[in-house]
N, CA, C and O of each residue as an XYZ file, in Angstrom:
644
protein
N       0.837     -1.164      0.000
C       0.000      0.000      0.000
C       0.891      1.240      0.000
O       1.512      1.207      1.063
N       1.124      1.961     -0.471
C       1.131      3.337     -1.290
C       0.765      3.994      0.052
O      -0.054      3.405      0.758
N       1.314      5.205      0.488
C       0.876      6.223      1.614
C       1.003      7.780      0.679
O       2.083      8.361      0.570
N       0.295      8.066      0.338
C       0.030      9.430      0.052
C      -0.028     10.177      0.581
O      -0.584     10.045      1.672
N       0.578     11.676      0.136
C       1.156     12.983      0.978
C      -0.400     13.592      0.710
O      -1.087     13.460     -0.303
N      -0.686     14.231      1.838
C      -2.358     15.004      2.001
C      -2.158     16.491      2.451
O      -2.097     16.872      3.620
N      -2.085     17.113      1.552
C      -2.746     18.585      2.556
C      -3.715     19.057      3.200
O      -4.691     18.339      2.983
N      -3.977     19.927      3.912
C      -4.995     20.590      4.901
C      -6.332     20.440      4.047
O      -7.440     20.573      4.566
N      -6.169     20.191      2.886
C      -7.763     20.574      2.091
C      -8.232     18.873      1.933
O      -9.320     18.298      1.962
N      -7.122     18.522      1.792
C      -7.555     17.026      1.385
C      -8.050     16.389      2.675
O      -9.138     15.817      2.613
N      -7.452     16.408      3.745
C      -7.730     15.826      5.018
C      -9.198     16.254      5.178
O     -10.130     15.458      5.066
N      -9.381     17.918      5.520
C     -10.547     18.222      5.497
C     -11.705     17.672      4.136
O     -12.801     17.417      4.634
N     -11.690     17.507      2.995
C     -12.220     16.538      2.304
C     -12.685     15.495      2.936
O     -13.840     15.400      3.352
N     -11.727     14.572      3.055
C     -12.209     13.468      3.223
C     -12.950     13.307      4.623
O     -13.985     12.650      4.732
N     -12.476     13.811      5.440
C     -14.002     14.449      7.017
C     -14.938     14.678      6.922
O     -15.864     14.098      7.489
N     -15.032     15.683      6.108
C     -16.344     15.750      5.842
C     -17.170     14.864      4.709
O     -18.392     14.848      4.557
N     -16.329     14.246      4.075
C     -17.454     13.195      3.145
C     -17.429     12.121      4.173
O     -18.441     11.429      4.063
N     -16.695     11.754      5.070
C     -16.981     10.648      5.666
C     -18.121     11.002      6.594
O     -19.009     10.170      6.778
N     -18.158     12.208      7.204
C     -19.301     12.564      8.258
C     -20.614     12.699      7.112
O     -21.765     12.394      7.426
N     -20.223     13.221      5.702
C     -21.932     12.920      4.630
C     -21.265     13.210      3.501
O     -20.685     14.206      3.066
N     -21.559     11.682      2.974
C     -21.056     11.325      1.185
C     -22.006     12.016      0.301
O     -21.942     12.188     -0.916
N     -22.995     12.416      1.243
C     -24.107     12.859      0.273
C     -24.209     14.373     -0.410
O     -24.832     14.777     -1.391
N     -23.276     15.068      0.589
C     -23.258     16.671      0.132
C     -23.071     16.621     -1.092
O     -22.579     15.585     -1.538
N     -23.450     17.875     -2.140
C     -22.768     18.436     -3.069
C     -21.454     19.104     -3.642
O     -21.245     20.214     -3.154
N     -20.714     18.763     -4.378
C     -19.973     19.226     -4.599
C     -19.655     20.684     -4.087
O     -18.769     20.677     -3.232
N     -20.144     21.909     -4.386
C     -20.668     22.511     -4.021
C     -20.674     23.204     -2.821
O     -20.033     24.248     -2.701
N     -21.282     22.768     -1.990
C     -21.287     22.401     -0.351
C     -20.267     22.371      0.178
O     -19.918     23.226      0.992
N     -19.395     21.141     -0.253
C     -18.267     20.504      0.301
C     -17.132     21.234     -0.097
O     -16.116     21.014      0.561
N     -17.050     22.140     -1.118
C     -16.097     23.312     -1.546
C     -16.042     24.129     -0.907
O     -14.954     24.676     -0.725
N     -17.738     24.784      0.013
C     -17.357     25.922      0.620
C     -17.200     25.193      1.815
O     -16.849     26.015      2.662
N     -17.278     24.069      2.320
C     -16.947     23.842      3.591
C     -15.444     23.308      4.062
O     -14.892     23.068      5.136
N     -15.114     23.260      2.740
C     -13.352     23.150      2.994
C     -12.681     24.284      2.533
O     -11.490     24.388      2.828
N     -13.176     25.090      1.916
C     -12.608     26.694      1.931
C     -12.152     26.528      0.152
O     -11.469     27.487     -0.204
N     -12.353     25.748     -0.699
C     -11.868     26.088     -2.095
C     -13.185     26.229     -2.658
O     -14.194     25.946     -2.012
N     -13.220     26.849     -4.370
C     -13.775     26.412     -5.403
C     -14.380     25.237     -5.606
O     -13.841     24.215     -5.179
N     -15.503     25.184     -6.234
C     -15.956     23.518     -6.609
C     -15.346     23.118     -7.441
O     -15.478     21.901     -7.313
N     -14.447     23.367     -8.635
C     -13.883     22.705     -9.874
C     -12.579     22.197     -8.896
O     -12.580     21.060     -8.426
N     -11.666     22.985     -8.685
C     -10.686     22.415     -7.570
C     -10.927     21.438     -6.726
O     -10.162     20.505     -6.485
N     -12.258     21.672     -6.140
C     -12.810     20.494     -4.935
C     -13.144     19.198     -5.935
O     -12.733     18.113     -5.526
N     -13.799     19.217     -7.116
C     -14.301     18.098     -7.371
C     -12.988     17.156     -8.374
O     -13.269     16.003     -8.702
N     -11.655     17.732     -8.777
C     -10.627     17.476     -9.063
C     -10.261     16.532     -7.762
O     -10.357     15.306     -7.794
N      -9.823     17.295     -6.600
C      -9.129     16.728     -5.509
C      -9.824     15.288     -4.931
O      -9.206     14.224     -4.893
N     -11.442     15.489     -4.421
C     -12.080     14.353     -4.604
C     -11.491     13.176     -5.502
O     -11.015     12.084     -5.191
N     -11.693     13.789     -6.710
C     -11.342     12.382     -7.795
C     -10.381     11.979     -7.629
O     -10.215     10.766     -7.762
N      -9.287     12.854     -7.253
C      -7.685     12.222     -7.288
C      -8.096     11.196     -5.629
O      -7.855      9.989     -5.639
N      -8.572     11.719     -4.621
C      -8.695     10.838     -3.821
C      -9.222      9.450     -3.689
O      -8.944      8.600     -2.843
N     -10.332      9.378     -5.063
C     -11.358      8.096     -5.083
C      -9.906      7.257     -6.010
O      -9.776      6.041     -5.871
N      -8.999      7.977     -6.830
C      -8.047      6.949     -8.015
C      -6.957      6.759     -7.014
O      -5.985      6.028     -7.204
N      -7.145      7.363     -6.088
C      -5.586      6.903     -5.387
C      -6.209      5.614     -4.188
O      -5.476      4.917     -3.486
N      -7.834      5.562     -4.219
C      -7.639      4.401     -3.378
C      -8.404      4.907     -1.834
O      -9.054      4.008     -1.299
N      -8.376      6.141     -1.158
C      -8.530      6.506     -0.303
C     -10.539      7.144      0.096
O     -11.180      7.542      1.068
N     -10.720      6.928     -1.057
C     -12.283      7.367     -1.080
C     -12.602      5.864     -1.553
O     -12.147      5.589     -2.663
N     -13.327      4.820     -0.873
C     -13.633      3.442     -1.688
C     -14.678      3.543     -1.910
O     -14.819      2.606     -2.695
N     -15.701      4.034     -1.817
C     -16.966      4.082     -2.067
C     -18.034      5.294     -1.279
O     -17.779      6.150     -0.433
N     -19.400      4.896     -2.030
C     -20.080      5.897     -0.951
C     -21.731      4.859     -0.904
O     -22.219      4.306     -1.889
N     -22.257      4.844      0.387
C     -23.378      4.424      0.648
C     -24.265      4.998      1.391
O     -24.168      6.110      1.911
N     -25.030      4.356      1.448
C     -26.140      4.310      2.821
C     -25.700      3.805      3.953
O     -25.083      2.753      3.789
N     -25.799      4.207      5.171
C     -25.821      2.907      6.222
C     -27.216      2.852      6.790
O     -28.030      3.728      7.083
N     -27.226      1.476      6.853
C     -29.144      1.297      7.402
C     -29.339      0.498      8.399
O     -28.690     -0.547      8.432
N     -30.098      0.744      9.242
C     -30.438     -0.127     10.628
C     -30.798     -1.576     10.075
O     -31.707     -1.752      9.264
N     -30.136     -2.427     10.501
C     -30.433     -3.558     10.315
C     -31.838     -4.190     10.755
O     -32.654     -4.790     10.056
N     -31.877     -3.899     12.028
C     -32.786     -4.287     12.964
C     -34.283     -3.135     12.435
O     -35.444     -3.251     12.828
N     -33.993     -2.583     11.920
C     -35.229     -2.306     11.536
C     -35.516     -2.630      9.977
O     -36.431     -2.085      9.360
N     -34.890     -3.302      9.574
C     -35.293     -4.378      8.075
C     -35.139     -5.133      8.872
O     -34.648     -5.944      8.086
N     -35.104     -5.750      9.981
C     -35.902     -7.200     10.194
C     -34.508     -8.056     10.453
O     -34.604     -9.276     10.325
N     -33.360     -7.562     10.769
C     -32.320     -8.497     10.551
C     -31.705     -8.370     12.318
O     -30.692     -7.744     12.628
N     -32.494     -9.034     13.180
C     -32.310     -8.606     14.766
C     -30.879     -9.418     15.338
O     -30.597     -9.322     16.533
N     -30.198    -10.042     14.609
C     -28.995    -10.819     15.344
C     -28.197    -10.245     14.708
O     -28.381    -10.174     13.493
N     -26.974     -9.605     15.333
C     -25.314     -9.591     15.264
C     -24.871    -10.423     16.150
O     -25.269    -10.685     17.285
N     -23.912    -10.861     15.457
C     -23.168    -12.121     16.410
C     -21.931    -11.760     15.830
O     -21.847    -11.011     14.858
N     -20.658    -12.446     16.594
C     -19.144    -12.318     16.283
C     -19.028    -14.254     16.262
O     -19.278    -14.975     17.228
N     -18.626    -14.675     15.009
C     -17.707    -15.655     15.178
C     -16.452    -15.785     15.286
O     -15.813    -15.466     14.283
N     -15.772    -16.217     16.334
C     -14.100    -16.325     16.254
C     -14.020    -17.553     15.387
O     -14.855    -18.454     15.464
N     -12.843    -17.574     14.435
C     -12.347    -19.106     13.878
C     -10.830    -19.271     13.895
O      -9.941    -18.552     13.438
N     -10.788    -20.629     14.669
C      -9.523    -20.574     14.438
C      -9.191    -21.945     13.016
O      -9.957    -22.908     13.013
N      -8.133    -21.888     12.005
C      -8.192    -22.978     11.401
C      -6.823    -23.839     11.801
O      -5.862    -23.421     12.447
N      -7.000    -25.060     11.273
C      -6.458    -26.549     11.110
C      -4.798    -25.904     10.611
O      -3.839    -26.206     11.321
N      -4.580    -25.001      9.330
C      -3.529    -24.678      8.391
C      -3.551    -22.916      8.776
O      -4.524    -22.181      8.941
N      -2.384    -22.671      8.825
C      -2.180    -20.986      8.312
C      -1.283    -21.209      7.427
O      -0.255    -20.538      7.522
N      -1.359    -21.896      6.656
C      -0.711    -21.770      5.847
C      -1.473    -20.955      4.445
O      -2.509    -21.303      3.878
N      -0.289    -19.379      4.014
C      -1.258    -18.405      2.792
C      -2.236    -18.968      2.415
O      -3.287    -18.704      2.999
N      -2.247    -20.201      1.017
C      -3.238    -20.633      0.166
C      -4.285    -21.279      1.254
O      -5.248    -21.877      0.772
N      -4.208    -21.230      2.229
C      -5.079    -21.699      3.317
C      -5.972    -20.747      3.757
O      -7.176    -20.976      3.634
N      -5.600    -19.752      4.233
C      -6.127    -18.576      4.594
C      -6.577    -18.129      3.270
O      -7.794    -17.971      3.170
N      -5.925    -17.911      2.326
C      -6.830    -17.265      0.575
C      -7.797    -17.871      1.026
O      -8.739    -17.352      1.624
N      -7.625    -19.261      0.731
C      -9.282    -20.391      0.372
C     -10.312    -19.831      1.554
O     -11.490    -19.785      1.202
N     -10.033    -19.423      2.835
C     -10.935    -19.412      3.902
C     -11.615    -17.769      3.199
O     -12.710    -17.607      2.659
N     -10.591    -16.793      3.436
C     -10.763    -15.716      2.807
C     -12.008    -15.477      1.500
O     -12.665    -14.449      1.658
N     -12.241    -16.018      0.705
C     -12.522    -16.707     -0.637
C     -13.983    -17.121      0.032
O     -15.030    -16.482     -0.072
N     -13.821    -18.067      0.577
C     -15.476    -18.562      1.318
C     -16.185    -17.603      1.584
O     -17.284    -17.403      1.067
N     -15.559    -16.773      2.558
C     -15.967    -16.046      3.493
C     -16.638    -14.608      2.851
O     -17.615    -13.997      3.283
N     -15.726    -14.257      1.600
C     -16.872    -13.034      0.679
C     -17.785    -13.638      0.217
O     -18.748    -12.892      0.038
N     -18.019    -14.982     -0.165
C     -19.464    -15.641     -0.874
C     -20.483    -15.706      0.620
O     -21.412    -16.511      0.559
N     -20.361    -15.033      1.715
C     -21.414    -15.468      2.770
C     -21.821    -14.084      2.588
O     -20.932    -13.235      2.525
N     -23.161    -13.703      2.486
C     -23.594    -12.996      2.646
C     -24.518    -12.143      4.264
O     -24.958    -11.029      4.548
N     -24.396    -13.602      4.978
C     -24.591    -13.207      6.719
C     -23.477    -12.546      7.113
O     -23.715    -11.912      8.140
N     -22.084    -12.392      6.639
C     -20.615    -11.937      6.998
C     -20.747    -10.815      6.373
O     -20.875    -10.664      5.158
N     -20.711     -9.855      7.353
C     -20.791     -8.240      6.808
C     -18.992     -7.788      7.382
O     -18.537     -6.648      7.286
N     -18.402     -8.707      7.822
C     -16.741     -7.863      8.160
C     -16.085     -9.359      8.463
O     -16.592    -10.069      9.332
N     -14.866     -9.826      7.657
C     -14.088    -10.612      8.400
C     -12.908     -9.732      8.510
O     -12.671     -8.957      7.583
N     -12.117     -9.773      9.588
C     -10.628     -9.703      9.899
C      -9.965    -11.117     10.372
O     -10.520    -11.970     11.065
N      -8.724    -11.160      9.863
C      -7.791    -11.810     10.277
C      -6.758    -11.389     11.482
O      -5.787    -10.704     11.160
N      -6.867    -11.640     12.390
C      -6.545    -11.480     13.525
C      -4.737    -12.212     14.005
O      -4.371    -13.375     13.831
N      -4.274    -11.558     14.353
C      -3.039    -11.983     14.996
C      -3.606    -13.054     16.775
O      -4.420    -12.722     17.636
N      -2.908    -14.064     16.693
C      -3.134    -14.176     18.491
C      -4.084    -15.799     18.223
O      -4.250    -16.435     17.182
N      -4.595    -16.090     19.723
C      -4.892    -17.539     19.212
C      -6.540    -17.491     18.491
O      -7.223    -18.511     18.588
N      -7.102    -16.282     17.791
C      -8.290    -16.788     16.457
C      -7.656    -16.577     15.326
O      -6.486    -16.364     15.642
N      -7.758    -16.522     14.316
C      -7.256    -16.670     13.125
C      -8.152    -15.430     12.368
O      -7.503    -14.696     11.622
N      -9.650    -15.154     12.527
C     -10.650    -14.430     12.142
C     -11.612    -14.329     13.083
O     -11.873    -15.091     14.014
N     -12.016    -13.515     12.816
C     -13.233    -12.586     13.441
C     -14.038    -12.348     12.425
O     -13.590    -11.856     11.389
N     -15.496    -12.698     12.584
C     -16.484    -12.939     11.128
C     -17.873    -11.964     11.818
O     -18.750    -12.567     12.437
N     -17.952    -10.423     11.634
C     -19.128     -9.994     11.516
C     -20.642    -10.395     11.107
O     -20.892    -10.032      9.958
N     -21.650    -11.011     11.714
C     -22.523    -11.749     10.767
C     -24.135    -10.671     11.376
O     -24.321    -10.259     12.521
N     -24.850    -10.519     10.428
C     -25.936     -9.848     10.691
C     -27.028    -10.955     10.262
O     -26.794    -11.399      9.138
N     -28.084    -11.469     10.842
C     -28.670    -12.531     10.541
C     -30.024    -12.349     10.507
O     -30.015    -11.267     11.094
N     -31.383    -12.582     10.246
C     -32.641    -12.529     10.318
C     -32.736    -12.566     11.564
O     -32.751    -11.481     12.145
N     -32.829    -13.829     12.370
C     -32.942    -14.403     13.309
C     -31.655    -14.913     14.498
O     -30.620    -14.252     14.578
N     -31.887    -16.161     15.378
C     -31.088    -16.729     15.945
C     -30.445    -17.878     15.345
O     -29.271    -18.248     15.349
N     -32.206    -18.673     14.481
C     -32.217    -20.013     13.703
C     -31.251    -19.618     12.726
O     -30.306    -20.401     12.627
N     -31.225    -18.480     11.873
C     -30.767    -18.476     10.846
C     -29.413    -17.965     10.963
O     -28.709    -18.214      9.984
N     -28.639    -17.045     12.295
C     -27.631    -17.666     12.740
C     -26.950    -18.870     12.833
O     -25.853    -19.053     12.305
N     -27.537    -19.679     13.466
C     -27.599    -21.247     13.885
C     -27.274    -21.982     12.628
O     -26.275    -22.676     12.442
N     -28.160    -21.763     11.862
C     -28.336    -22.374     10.265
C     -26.976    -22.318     10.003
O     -26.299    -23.346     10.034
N     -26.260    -20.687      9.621
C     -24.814    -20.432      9.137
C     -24.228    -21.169      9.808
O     -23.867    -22.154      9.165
N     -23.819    -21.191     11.259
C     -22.968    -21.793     11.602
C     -22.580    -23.427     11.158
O     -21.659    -23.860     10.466
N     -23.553    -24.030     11.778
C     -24.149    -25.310     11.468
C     -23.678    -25.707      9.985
O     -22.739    -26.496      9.870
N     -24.174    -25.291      9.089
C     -24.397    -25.570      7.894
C     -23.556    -25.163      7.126
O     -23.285    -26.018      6.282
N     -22.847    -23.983      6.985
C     -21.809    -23.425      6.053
C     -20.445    -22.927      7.078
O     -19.357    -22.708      6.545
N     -20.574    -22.823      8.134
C     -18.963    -21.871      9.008
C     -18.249    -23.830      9.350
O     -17.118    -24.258      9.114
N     -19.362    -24.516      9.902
C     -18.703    -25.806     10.677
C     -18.222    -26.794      8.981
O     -17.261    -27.503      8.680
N     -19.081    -26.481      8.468
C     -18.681    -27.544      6.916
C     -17.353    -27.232      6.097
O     -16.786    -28.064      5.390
N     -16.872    -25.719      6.317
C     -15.868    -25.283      5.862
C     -14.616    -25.878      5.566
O     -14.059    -25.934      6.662
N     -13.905    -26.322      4.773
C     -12.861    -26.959      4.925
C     -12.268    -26.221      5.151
O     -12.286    -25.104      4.635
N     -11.026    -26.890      6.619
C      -9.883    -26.185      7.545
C     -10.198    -25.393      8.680
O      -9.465    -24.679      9.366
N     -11.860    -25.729      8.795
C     -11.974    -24.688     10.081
C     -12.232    -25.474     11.258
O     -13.126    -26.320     11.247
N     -11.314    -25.199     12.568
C     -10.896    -25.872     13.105
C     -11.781    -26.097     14.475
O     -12.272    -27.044     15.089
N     -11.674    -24.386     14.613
C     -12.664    -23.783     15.950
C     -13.615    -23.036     15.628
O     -13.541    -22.359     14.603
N     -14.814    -23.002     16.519
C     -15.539    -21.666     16.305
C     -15.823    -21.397     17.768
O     -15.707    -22.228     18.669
N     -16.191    -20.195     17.891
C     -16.697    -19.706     19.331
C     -17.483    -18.356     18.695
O     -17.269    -17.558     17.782
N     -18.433    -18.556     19.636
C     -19.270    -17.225     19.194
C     -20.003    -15.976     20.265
O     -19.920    -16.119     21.485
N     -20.589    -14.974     19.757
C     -20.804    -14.329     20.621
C     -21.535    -13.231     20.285
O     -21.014    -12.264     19.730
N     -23.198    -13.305     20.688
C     -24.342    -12.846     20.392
C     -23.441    -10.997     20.908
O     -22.459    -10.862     21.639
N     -24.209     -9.932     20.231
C     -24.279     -8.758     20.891
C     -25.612     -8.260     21.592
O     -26.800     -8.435     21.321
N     -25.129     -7.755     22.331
C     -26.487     -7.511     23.877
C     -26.834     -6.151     22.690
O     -27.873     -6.215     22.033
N     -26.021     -5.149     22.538
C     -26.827     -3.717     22.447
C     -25.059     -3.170     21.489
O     -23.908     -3.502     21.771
N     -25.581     -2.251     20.349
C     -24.063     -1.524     19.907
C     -23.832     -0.297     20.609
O     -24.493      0.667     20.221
N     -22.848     -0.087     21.782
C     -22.469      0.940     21.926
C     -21.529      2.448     21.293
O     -21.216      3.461     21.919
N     -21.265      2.081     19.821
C     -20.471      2.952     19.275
C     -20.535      2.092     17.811
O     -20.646      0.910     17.485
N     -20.401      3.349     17.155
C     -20.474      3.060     15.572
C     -19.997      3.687     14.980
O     -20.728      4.665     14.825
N     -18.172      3.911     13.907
C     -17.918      4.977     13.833
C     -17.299      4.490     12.675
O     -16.159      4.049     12.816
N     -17.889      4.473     11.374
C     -16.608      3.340     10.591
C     -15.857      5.098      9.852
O     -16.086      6.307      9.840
N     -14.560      3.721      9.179
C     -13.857      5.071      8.505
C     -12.405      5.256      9.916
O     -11.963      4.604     10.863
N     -12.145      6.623      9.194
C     -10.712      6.919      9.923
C     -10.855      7.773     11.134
O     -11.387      8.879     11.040
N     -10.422      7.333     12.227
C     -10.339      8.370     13.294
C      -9.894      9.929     13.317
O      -8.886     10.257     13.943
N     -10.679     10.882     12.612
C     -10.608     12.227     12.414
C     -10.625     12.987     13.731
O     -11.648     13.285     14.348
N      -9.265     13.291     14.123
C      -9.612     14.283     15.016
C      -8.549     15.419     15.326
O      -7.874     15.920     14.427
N      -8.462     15.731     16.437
C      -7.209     17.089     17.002
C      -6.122     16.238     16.496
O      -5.172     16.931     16.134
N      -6.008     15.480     16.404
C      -4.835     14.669     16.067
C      -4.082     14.277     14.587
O      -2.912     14.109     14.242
N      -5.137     14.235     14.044
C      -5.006     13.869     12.590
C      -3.831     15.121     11.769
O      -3.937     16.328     11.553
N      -3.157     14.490     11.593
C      -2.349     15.568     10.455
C      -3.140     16.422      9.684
O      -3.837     15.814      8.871
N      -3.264     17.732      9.679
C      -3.806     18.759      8.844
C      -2.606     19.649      9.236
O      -2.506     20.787      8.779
């Protein structure tokens, strides 16, 4: 990965699209202090260099009907690379897995899963996490309530500007 040099405008850019992707060009020019043709240049150079990956919605799960987050830990059988690819590889075709990380220490991954239900938790596990070839362990762990939600980069007094 490539680390790119950022100035004061760019930092501020990308803050404020992360706090709303949705502003206007426009908007987001006078709120970082340039022009919009300048602003919507700098943007772009930010989305080709990698640092802008996208822009969405975020939506309550639980109010489309999807009431379980759970954390699976896994540990596998092999760490060996083409081992981890193949698990890796599985793991974007699940569509209950909204985040895996690979973890240093004794799990191997950490598997975000947002589910209808408990059953249909249960189901994944059961049926597609335990069938997995190379997966060794699982342990899991319902969430009571989310206390903090902040995706993206820690913007603050701190951040280089």
């Amino acid at each position: 990965m490539i680390k790119v040099k950022l100035d004061d405008i760019d930092w501020l850019i990308l803050a404020e699209l992360q706090s709303n992707g949705r502003m206007t060009n426009v908007e987001l020019a006078i709120r970082v202090g340039v022009s919009p043709p300048p602003c919507l240049r700098r943007v772009r150079a930010l989305e080709e260099a990698g640092m802008i990956t996208g822009y969405r919605a975020t939506l309550d799960a639980a109010m489309l009907g999807f009431d379980v987050t759970a954390f699976a830990m896994v540990g596998l059988h092999s760490q060996a690379e083409t081992d981890l690819l193949a698990f890796e590889e599985k793991v974007r075709a699940w569509p209950i897995v909204r985040e895996c990380h690979m973890l240093s220490g004794e799990v191997d991954f950490i598997l975000k899963c947002v589910a209808r239900d408990l059953q249909s938790f249960q189901d994944f596990i059961i049926h597609d996490l335990t069938a997995t070839p190379n997966v060794d362990v699982i342990k899991t762990s319902l969430t009571i309530r989310q206390s903090k939600y902040e995706p993206g980069a820690p913007f603050t007094d701190a951040t280089p500007l």
